[in-house]
TIDOLUM-182020 format. One record per residue (C-alpha): residue in three letters; residue number from 1; x, y, z. Coordinates in Angstrom, 2 decimals, decimal comma, padded with zeros to 5 digits, always signed. Layout:
N
+--------+-----+---------+---------+---------+
: residu : num :       X :       Y :       Z :
+--------+-----+---------+---------+---------+
:    ala : NUM :       X :       Y :       Z :
...
+--------+-----+---------+---------+---------+
//
This chain:
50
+--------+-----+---------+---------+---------+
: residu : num :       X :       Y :       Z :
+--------+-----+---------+---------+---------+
:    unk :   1 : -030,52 : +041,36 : -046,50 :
:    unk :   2 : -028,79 : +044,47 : -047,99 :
:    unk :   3 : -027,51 : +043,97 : -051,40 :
:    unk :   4 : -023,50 : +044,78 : -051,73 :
:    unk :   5 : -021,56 : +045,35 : -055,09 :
:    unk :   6 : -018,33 : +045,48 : -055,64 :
:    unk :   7 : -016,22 : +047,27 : -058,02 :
:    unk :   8 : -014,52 : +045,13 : -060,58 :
:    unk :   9 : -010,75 : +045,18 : -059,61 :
:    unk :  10 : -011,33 : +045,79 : -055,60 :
:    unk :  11 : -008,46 : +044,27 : -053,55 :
:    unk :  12 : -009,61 : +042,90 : -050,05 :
:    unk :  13 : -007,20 : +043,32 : -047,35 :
:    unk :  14 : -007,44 : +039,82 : -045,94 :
:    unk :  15 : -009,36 : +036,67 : -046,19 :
:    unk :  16 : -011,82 : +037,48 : -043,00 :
:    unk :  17 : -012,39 : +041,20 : -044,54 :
:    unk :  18 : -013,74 : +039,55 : -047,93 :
:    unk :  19 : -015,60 : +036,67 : -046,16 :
:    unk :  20 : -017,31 : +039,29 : -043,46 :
:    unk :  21 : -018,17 : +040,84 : -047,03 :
:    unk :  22 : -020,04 : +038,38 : -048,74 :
:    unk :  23 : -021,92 : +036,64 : -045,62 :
:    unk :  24 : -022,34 : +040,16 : -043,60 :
:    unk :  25 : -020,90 : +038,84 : -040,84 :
:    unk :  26 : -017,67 : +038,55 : -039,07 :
:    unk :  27 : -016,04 : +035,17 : -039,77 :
:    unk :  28 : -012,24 : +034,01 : -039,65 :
:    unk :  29 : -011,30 : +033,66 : -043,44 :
:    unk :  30 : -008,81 : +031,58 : -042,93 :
:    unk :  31 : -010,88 : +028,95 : -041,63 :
:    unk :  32 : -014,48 : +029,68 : -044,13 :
:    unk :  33 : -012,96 : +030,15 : -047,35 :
:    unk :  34 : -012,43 : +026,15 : -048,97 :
:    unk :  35 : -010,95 : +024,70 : -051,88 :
:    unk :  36 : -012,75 : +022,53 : -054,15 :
:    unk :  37 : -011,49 : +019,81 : -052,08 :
:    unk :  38 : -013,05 : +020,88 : -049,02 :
:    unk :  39 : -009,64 : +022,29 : -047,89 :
:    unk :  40 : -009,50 : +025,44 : -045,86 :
:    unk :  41 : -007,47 : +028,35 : -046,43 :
:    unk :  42 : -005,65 : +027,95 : -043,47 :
:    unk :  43 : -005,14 : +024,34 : -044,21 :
:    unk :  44 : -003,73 : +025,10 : -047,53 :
:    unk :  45 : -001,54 : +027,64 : -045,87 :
:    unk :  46 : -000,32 : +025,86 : -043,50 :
:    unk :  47 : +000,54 : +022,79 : -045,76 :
:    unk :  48 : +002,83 : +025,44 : -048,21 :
:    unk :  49 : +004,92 : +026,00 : -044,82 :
:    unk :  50 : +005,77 : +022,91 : -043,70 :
+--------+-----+---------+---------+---------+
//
């Protein structure tokens, strides 16, 4: 596995762009990234728009 670093201060462009980062991979982030509570992104997004 390559190693990655990233700059302190580096702004992702999305949730899948920083989730492809980390894993190396392309992956929806909307659907990997999780709360604490085993909530997804999207879940938590979609519960601030109802």
């Amino acid at each position: 596995m390559r190693k990655r670093k990233v700059l302190l201060g580096y702004l992702f462009s999305s949730s899948s762009v920083v989730a492809d980062f980390v894993l190396g991979y392309s992956v929806s982030g909307s659907q990997t990234w999780k709360a604490k509570n085993g909530c997804t992104l999207k879940e938590i997004e979609n519960s601030q728009t109802d």
